[in-house]
PLY file of the C-alpha trace (Angstrom):
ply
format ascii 1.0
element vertex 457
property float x
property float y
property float z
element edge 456
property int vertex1
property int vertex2
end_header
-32.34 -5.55 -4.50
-33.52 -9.29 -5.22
-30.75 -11.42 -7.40
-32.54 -11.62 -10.81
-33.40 -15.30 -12.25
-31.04 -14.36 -15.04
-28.38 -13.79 -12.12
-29.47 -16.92 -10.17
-28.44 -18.83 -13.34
-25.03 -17.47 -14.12
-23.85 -17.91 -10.69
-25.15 -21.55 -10.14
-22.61 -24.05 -9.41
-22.04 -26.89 -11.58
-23.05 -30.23 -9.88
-20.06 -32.00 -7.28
-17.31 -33.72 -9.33
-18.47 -32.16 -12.44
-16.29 -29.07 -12.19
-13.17 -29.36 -14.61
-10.28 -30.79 -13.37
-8.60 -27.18 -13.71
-11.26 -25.25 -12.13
-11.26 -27.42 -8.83
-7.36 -26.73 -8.68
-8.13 -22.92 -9.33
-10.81 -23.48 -6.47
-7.70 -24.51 -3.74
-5.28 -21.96 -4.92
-3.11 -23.66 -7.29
-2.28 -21.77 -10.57
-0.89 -23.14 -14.00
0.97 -19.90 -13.79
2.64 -21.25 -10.83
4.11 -24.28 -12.91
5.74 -21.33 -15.52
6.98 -19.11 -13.16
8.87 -22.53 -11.74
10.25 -23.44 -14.79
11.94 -19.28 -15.53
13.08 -19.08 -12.02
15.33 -22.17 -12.51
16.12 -21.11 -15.84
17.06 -17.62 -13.88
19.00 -19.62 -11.35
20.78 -22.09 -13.80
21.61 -19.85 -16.81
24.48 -17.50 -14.91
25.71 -20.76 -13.53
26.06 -22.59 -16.98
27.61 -18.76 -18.66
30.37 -18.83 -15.75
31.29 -22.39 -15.00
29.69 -24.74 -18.14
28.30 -27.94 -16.95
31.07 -28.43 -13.94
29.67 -26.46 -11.51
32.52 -25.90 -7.94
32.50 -26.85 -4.33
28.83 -28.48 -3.65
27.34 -31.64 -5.17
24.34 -32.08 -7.73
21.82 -33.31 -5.33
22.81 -29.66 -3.05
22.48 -27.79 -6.20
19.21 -28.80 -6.67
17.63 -29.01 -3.02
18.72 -25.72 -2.30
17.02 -24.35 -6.28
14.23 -26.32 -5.10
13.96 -24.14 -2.11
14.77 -20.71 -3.73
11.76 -21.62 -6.26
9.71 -22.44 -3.85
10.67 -19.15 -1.60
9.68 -16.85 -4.92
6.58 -18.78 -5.79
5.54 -18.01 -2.07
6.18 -14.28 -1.81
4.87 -14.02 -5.67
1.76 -15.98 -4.14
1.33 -13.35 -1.18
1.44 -10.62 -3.51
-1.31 -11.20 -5.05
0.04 -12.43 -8.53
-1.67 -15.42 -8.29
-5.80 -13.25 -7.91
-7.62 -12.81 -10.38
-7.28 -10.39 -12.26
-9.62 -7.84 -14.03
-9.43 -8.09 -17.97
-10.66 -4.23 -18.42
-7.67 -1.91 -16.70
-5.00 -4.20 -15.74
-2.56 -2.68 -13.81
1.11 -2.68 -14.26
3.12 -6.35 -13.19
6.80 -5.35 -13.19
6.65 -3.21 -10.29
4.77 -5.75 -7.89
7.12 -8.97 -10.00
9.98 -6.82 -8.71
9.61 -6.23 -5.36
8.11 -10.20 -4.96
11.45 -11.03 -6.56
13.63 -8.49 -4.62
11.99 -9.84 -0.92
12.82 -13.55 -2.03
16.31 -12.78 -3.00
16.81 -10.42 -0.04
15.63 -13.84 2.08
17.90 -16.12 0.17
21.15 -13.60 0.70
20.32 -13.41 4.17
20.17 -17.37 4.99
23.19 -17.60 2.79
25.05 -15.06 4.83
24.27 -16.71 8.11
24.46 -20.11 7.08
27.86 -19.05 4.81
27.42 -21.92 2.00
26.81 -19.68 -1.02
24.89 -22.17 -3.51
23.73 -19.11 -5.36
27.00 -17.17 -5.88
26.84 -13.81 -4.30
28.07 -12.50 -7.98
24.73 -14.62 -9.68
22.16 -13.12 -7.03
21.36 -9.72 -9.23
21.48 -11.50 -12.27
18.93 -14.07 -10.81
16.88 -11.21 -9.64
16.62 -9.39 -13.21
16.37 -12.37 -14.93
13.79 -13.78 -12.49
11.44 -10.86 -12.62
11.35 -10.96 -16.60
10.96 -14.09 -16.61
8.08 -14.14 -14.49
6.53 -10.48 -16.04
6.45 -12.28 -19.44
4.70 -15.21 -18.24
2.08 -13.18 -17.60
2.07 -11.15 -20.44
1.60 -14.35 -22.28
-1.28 -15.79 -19.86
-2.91 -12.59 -20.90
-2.93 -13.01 -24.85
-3.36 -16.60 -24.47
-6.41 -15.71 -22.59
-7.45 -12.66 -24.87
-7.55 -15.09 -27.98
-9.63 -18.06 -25.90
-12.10 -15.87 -24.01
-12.64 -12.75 -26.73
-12.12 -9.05 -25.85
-13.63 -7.93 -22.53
-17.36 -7.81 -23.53
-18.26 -3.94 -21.40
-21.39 -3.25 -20.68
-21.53 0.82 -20.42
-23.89 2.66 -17.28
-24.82 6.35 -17.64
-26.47 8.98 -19.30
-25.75 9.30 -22.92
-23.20 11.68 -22.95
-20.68 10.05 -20.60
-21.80 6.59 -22.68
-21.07 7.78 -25.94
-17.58 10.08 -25.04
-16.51 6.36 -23.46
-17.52 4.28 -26.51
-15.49 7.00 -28.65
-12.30 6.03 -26.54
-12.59 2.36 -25.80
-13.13 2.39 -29.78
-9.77 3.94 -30.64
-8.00 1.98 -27.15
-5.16 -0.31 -28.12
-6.65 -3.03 -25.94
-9.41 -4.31 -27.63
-12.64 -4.35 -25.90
-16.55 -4.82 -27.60
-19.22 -2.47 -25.77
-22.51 -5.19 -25.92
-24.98 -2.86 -24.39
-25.85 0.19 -22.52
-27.88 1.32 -19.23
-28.95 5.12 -18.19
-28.91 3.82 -14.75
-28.01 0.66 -12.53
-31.70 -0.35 -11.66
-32.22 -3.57 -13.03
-28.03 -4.31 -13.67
-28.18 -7.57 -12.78
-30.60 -8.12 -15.49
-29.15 -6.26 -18.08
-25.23 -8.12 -17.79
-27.28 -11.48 -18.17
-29.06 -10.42 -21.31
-25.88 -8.80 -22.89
-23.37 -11.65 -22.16
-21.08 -8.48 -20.36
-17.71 -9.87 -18.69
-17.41 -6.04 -17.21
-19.37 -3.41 -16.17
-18.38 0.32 -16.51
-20.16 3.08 -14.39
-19.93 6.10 -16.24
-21.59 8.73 -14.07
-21.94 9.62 -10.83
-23.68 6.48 -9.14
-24.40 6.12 -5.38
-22.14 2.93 -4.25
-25.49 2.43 -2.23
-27.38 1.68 -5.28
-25.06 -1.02 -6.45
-23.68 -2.33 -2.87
-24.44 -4.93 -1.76
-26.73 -6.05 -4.66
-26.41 -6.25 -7.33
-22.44 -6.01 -6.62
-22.30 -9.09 -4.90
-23.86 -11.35 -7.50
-22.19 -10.18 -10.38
-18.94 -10.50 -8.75
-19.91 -13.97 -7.88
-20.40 -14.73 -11.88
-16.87 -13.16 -12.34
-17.95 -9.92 -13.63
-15.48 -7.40 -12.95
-17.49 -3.85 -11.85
-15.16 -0.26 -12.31
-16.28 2.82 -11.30
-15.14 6.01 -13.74
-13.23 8.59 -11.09
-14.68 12.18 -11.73
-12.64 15.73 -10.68
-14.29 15.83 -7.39
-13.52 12.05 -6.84
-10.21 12.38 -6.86
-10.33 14.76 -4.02
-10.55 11.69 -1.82
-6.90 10.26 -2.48
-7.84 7.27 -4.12
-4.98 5.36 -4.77
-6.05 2.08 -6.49
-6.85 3.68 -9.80
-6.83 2.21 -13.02
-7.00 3.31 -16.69
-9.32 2.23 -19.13
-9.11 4.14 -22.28
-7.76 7.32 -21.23
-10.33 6.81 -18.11
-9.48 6.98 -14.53
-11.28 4.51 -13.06
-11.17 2.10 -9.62
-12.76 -1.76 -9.35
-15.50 -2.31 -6.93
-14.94 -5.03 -4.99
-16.95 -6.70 -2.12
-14.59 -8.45 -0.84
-11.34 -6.04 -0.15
-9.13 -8.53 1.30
-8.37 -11.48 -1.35
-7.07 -14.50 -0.51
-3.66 -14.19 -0.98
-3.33 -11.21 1.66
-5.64 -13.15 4.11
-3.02 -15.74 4.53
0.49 -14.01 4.37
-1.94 -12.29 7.66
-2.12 -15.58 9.15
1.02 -16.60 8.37
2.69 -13.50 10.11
0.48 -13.48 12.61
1.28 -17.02 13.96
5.02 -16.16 13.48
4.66 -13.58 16.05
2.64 -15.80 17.87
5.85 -18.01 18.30
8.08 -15.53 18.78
6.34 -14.12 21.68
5.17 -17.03 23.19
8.02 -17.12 26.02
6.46 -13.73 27.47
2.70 -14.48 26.44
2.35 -18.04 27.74
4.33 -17.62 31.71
2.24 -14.56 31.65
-1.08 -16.02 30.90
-0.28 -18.56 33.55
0.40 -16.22 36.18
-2.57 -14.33 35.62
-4.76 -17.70 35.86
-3.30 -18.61 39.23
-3.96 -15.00 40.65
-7.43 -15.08 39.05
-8.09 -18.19 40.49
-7.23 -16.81 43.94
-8.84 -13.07 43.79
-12.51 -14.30 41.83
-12.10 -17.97 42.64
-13.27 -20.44 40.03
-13.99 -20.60 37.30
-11.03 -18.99 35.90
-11.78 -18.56 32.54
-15.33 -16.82 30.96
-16.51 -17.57 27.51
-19.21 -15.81 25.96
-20.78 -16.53 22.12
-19.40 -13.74 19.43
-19.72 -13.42 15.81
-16.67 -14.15 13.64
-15.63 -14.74 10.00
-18.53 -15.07 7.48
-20.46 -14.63 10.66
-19.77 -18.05 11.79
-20.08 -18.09 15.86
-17.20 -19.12 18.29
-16.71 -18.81 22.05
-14.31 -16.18 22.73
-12.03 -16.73 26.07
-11.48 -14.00 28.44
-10.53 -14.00 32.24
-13.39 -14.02 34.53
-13.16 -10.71 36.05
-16.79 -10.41 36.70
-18.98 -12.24 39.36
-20.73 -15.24 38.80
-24.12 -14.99 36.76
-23.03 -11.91 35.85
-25.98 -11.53 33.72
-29.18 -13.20 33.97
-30.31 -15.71 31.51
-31.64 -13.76 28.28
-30.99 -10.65 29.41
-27.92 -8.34 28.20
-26.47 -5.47 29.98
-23.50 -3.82 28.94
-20.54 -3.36 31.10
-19.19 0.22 32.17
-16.35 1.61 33.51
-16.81 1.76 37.28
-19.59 -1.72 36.83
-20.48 -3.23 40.30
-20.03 -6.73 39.02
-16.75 -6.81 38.51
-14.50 -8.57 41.49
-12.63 -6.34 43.85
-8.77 -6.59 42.84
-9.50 -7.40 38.95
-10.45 -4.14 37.85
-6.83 -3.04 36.89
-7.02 -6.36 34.64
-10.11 -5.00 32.56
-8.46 -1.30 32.45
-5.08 -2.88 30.97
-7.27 -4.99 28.81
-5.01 -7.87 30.04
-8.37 -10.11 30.71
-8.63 -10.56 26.60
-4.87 -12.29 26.96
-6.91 -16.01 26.82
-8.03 -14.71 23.18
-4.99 -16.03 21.82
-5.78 -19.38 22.05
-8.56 -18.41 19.94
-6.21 -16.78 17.24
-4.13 -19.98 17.05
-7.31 -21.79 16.53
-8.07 -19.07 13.71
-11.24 -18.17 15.33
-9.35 -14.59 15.82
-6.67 -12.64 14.45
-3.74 -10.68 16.37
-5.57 -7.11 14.55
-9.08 -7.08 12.64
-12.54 -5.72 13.80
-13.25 -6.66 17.20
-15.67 -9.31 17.77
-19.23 -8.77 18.97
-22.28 -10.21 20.60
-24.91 -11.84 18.06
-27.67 -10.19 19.79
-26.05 -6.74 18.85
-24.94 -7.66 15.73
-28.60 -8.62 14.48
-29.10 -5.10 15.89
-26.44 -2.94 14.22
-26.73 -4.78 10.82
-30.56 -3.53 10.59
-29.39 0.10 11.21
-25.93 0.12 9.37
-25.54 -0.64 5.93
-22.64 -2.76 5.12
-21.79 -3.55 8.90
-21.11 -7.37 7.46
-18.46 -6.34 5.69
-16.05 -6.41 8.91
-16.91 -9.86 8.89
-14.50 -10.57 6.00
-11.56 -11.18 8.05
-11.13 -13.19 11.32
-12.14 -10.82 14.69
-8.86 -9.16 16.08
-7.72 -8.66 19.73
-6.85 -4.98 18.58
-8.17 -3.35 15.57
-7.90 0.31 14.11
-11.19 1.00 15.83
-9.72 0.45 19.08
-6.77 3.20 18.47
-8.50 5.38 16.43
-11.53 5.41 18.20
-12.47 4.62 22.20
-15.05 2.01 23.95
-18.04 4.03 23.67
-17.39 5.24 20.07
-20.51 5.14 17.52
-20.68 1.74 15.94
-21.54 3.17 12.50
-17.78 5.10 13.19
-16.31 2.06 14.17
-17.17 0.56 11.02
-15.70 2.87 8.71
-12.17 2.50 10.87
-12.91 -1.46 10.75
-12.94 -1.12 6.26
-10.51 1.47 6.17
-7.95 -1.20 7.75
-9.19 -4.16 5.09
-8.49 -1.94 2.27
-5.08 -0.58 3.45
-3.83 -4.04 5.21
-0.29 -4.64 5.49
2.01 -6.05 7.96
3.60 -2.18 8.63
0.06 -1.33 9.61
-1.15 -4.27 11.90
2.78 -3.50 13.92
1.47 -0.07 14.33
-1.77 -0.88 15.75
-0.04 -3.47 17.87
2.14 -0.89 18.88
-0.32 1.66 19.18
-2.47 -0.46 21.23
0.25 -0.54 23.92
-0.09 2.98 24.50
-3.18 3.30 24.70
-3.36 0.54 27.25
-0.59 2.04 29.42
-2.03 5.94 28.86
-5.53 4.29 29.74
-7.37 6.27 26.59
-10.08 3.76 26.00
0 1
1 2
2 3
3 4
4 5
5 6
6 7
7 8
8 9
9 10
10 11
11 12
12 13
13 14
14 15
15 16
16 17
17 18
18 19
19 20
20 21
21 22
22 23
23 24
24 25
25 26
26 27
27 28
28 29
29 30
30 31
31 32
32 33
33 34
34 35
35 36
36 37
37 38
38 39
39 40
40 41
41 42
42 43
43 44
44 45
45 46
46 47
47 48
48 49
49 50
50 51
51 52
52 53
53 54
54 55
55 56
56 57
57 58
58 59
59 60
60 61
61 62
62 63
63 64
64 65
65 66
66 67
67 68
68 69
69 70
70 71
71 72
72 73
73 74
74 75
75 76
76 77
77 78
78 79
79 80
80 81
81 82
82 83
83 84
84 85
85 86
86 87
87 88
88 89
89 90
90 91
91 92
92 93
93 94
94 95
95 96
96 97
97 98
98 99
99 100
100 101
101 102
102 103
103 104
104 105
105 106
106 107
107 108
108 109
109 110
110 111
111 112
112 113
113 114
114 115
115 116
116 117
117 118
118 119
119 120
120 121
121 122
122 123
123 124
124 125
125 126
126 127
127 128
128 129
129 130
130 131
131 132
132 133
133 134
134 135
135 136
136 137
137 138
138 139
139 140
140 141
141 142
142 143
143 144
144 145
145 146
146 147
147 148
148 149
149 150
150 151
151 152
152 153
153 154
154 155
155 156
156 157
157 158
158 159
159 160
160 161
161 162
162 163
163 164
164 165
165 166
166 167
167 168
168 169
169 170
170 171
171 172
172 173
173 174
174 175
175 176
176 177
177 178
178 179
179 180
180 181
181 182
182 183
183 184
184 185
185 186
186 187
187 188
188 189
189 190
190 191
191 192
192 193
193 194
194 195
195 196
196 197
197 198
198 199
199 200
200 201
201 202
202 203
203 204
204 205
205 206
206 207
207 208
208 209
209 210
210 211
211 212
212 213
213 214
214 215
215 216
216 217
217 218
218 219
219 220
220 221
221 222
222 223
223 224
224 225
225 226
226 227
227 228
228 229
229 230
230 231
231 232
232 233
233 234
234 235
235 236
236 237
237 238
238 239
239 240
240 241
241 242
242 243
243 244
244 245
245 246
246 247
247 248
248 249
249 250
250 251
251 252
252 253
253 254
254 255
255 256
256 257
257 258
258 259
259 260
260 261
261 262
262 263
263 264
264 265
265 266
266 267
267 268
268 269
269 270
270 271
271 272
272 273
273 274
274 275
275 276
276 277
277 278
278 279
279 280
280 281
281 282
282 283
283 284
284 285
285 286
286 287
287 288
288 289
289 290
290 291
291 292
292 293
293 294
294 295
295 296
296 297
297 298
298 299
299 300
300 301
301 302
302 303
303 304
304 305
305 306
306 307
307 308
308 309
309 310
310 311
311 312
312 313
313 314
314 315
315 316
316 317
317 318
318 319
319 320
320 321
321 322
322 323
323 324
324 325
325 326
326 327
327 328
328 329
329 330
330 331
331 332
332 333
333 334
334 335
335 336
336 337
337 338
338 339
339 340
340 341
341 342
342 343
343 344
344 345
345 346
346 347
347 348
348 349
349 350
350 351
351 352
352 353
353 354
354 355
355 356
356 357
357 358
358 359
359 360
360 361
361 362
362 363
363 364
364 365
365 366
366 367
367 368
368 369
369 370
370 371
371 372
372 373
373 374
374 375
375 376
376 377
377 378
378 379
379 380
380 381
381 382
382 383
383 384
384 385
385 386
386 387
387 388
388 389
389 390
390 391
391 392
392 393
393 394
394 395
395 396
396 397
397 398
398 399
399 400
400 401
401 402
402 403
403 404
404 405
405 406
406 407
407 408
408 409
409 410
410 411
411 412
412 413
413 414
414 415
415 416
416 417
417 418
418 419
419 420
420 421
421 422
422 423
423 424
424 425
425 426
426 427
427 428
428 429
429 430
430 431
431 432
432 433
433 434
434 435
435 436
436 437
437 438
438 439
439 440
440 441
441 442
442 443
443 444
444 445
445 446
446 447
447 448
448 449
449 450
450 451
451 452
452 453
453 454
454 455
455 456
């Protein structure tokens, strides 16, 4: 479906160095809300401090005191930050803060305890750390309980635009109607042809579909532009819905309901990945780095040189990069233009470097494109642009795996094996951007191991 002119008009950027000063801070990541949740978190960290020992505080001077609460903060605002309390957020179904404030809080704390045990200078008194931890998560839960009235009374009551047939429209104007949080229904639509259209003529700041939609209709377009123009899009959960285990859902009015999103890994999540990811990186690097040298020197004597082979794949946003592998192939492999897929027993590849493609230990090089951030440890693996072009014509939503940087490993490669159906690898490659977390990428890694070593691939 074509963006609508009415579309192409809400989501047009302002010109260059006209934004608001605010709005280009927003654009880099930085939050007002980060600047409150500071000022609680030393208010947690000073207050038991003051209650116990007044304004003479023992054993460590003023300038320790306050290098080591400038570190604490800064520890919170980071796991706070990689929690995702720092998105934004959806004005029509919030869900609940203190649980996610909590366990934010309770990692930080659990990090500070542990450096103060090892490092045994207790600047935050073992006795203080619950009370910072309570305090803390309060503190920081009614900071944004305030950011949301303070934004109900500048921006209005979500302005809902309702989509379905008129039963299902009128039962859910009955309950957003009698709803404690206030909400103003500006229009209706029997059906989502011609959305786009119908949000810029009502003014909507959410859309709520009512009946039983195909995601097809609304996915990629019109979903992508109205999420561009900061429209929030939820999807009412019916009986046989919930059949699939859904487990993002959200109430709105008595109504089950789950956002759509195009995008399923935000920001926040993206880097804690990266973050992790190059942690291991370091931590592994006296196995990884020997290793990769060793394998070089007895590539370089079984194939000769060159050593290394690079080959064009699609990455991120579908940006292109040169992906490193050892050459374990023989020169000119394949002839200009022309693409033929490798197999299992392929007469190209050099005697005494087959056991390197079987343990998949050629791809080791591909690490020094995840430290340049052209790959990721675990994500959807990486493919040719030729067959890209090709599966994105047959496949509907095959960009989507693009979201992330390609992975060395993904859940693809352990759920599935090489000659799996790409429309099947696909819905392993979005299953792992919506469930992401750093328990699942170690099990993949993990996972990936065995199926290397029990040669199922």
């Amino acid at each position: 479906m074509a963006r609508s002119a009415e579309m192409e008009q809400l989501t047009a950027p302002s010109p260059p160095g006209q934004e608001p000063l605010l709005a280009r801070l927003n654009a880099r990541g930085f939050r007002l809300l980060m600047l409150a949740d500071a000022v609680v978190l030393v208010v947690a960290l000073v207050a038991p401090m003051v209650v116990r020992h007044g304004i003479s505080w023992p054993s460590y001077t003023p300038a320790t005191y306050a290098a080591t609460y400038v570190g604490v903060v800064a520890l919170h605002l980071l796991a706070l930050y990689f929690a995702g309390m720092y998105e934004r957020t959806h004005r029509l179904g919030t869900r609940p803060v203190l649980p996610r404030v909590v366990g934010a809080t309770a990692s930080a704390m659990l990090v500070v305890a542990l450096i103060e045990l090892l490092t045994g200078g207790y600047v935050v008194p073992r006795g203080n750390l619950p009370l910072v931890l309570v305090l803390g998560a309060l503190g920081v839960t009614a900071n944004r309980m305030l950011s949301r009235r303070l934004q109900m009374r500048h921006l209005g009551p979500p302005r809902v635009l309702l989509v379905g047939a008129p039963d299902d429209v009128g039962l859910a104007q009955r309950h957003l109607a009698e709803a404690p949080q206030k909400s103003q229904v500006v229009g209706t639509a029997n059906d989502v042809h011609g959305l786009a259209a119908a949000v810029a003529e009502s003014g909507a700041t959410d859309v709520l579909l009512l009946s039983g939609a195909a995601l097809e209709d609304v996915y990629p377009d019109p979903l992508t532009a109205l999420e561009e123009a900061g429209i929030s899009v939820l999807k009412r959960i019916t009986a046989g819905e919930t059949m699939l285990g859904l487990r993002v859902v959200r109430e709105v009015a008595g109504m089950p309901c789950v956002p759509l999103h195009t995008h399923t890994l935000p920001r926040s999540r993206a880097q804690a990945k990266r973050s992790l990811e190059l942690a291991l990186l370091v931590f592994s690097a006296p196995v990884t780095v020997p290793l990769t040298v060793l394998l070089a020197l007895y590539v370089r004597v079984v194939a000769s040189a060159p050593v290394f082979y690079r080959q064009p794949r699609v990455g991120q946003d579908g940006r292109w990069f040169s992906i490193l592998k050892f050459r374990t192939m023989v020169r000119d492999a394949e002839p200009a233009g022309e693409i033929i897929v490798a197999t299992r027993d392929d007469p190209r590849i050099v005697p005494g470097c087959g056991w390197l493609r079987a343990t998949r230990l050629d791809e080791l090089p591909q690490l020094v494109n995840v430290v340049r951030g052209e790959m990721s440890l675990v994500g959807p693996r990486p493919e040719r642009p030729e067959l890209i072009a090709q599966y994105e014509r047959l496949i509907p939503g095959y960009h989507r795996r693009h979201e992330i940087p390609p992975g060395l490993t993904g859940l693809a490669q352990v759920q599935g094996r090489y000659h799996t159906d790409p429309a099947y690898k696909l819905g392993h490659d979005l299953q792992y951007l919506v469930n992401w977390s750093p328990v699942l990428d170690l099990q993949i890694l993990l996972r990936t191991v065995w199926v290397v070593l029990a040669r199922r691939i």
